[in-house]
C-alpha positions in Angstrom: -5.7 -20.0 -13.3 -3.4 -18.1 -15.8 -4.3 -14.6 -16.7 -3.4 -13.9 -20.7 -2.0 -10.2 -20.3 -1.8 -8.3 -23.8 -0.9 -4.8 -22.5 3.0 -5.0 -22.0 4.0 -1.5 -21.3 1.0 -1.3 -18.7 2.2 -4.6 -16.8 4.3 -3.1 -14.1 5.1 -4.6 -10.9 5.3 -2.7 -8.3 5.7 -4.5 -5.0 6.8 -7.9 -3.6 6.3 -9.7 -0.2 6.4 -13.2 1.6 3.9 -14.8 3.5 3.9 -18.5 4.8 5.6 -20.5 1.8 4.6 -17.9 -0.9 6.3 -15.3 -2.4 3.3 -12.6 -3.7 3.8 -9.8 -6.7 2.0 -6.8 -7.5 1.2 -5.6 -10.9 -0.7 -3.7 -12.9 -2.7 -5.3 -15.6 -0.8 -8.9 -13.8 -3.1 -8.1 -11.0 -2.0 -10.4 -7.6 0.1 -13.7 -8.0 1.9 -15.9 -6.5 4.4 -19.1 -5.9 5.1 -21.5 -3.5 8.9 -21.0 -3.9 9.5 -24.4 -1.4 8.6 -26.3 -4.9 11.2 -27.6 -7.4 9.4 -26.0 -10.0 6.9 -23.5 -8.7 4.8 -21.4 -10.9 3.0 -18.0 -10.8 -1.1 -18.5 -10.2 -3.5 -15.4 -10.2 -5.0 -14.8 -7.0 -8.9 -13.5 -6.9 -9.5 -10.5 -5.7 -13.0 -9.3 -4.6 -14.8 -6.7 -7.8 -15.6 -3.3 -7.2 -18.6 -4.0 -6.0 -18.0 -6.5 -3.5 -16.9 -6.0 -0.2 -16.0 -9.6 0.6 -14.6 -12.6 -1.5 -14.2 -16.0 0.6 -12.1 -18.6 -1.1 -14.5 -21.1 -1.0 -17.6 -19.3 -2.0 -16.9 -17.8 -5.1 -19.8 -17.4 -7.8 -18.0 -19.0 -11.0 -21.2 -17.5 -12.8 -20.7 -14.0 -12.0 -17.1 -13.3 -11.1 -14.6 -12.3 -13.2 -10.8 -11.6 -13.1 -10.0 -8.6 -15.0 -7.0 -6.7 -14.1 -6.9 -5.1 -17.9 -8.3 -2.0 -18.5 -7.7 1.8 -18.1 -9.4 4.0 -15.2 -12.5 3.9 -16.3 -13.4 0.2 -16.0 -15.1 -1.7 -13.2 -12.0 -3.7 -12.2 -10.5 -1.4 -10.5 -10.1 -3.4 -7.3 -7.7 -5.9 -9.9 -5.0 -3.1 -10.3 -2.5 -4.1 -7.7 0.1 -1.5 -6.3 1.1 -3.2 -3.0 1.3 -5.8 -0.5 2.3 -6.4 3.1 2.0 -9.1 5.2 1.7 -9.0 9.1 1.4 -12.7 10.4 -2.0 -14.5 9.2 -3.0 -11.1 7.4 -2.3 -9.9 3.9 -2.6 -6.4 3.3 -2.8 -5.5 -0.7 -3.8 -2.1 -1.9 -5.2 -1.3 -5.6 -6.8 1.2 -7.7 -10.0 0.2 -6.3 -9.3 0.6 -2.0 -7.2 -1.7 0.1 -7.7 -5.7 0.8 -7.5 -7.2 3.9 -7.0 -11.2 3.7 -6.8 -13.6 6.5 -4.5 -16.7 5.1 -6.0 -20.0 5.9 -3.5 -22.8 4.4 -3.1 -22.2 0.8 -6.8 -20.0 0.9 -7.5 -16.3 1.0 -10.7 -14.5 2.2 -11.1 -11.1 1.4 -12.4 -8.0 2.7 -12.8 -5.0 0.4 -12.3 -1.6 2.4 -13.3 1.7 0.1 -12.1 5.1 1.1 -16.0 6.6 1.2 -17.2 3.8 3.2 -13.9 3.3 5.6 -12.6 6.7 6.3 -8.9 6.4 4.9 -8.3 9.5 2.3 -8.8 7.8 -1.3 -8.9 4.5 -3.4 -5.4 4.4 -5.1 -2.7 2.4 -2.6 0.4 2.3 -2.8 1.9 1.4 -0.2 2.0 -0.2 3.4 3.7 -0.1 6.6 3.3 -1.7 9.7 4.0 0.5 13.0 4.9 -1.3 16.8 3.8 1.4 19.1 5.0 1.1 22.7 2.3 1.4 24.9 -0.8 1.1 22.2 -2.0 -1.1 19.8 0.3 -1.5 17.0 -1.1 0.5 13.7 -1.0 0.1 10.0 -0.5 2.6 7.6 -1.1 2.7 4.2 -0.3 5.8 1.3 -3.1 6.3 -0.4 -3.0 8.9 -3.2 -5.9 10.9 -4.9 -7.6 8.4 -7.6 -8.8 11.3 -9.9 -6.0 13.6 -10.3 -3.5 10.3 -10.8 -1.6 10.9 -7.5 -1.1 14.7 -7.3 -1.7 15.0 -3.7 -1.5 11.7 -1.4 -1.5 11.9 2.4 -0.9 8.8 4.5 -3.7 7.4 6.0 -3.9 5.1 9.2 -5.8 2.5 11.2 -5.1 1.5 15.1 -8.1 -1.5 15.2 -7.4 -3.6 12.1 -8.4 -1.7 9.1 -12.0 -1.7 11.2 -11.8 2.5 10.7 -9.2 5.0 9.4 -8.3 8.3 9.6 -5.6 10.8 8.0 -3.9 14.3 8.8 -6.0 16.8 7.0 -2.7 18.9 8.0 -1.0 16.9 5.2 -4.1 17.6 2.4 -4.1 21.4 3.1 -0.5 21.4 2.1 -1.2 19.6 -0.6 1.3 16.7 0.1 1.8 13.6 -1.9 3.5 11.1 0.2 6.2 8.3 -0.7 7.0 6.3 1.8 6.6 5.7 5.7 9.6 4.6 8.6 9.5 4.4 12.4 11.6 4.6 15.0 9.4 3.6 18.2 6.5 6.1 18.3 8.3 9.1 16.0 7.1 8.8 12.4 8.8 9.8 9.6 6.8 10.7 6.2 9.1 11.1 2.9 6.8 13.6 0.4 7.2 15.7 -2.5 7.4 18.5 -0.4 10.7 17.2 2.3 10.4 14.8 5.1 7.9 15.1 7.6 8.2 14.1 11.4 5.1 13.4 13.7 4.3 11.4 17.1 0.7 11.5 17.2 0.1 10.9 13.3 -1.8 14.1 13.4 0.2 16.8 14.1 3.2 17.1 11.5 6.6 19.0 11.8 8.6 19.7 8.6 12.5 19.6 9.0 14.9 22.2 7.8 16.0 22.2 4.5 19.1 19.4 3.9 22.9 19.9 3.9 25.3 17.6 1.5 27.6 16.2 4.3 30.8 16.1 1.8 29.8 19.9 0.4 28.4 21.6 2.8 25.7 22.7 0.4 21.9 22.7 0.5 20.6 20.5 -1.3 18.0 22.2 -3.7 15.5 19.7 -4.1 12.6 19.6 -1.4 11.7 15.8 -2.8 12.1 12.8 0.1 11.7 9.8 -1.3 12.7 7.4 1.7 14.2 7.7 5.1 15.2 5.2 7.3 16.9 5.3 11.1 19.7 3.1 11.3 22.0 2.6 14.3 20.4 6.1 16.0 21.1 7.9 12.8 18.7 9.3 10.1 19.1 8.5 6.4 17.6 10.3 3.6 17.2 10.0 0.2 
């Protein structure tokens, strides 16, 4: 199936992951696609996701007479569950997040089925998702994280929010919404959690309970630095990177 998009300034791709033999993109109004990039010539198909009001979509059971693909649109449509923002894949499992909640597909061969997890019904915080990230825990099951961003205000406050049984039920730090917080991204080293925000870089080892560290000196100035935005941070080699 190719998708005829005619909004290029809103066709942004946001995200990119492998899983099995595919290589899978995010993007706006491109919605999910993918190629199998062991062909000579491989080529981007559209990937169905379930509609807003769906909460499953199995790839061989799809109602031709009422579905419909539309990742085009502003806020306000009823495809918001098109809008792709991200994707992570954790063995068989595909994790994609939209404007519409996150999707949870278990890969079978060159089939998807689908099930459509919604902030109000689930537990995480809200419906936009921007991200993933998948945390090995030492002595607990392992947990996956997703950043999930208010849908009404665009983004203006954005806590991470969590799962430790699947994506079965979620939770987030109401810590992090009382400050107001919009997160960025999400790194691990064992059990201690680091949370890159708007407002600095945030440690935690429960996912609760949330420490803020000191403001940031330039190593070659010896000058704080002024901004309190974190976008990443990553532990490499026992040391802690930020940027």
């Amino acid at each position: 199936v190719h998708l005829s998009v005619t909004t290029p300034i809103n066709n942004v791709s946001y995200d990119l992951d492998i899983q099995g033999n595919y290589i899978y993109s995010t993007s706006w109004a491109g919605g999910l696609r993918r190629f199998n990039y062991t062909l000579i010539n491989p080529v981007w198909e559209s990937i169905p996701l379930p509609m807003d009001n769906q909460d499953e979509l199995l790839c061989n059971n799809i109602d031709l007479s009422t579905y419909q693909l539309n990742p085009v649109g502003d806020c306000d449509s009823d495809y918001d569950n098109h809008k792709a923002f991200s994707i992570h894949s954790v063995n068989d499992t595909i994790w994609v997040g939209t404007a519409g909640g996150i999707n949870k597909g278990i890969v079978n061969g060159a089939c998807i089925d689908w099930t459509h997890l919604k902030s109000y019904e689930n537990g995480f915080y809200d419906d936009w998702i921007i991200d993933f990230k998948y945390q090995i825990l030492d002595d607990e099951p392992n947990r996956i994280w997703a950043i999930t961003w208010n849908k009404d205000t665009q983004g203006s406050i954005g806590p991470p929010s969590f799962s430790n049984d699947g994506g079965q039920s979620w939770n987030y730090p109401n810590q992090l919404v009382e400050l107001g917080v919009k997160s960025y991204n999400l790194s691990f080293n064992g059990n201690y959690i680091y949370l890159s925000t708007d407002q600095g870089l945030f440690l935690s080892q429960d996912a609760q309970f949330w420490e803020k560290f000191n403001d940031f000196i330039d190593y070659e100035t010896n000058q704080q630095i002024l901004s309190d935005v974190v976008y990443d941070s990553e532990v490499i080699d026992d040391r802690l990177w930020v940027g």
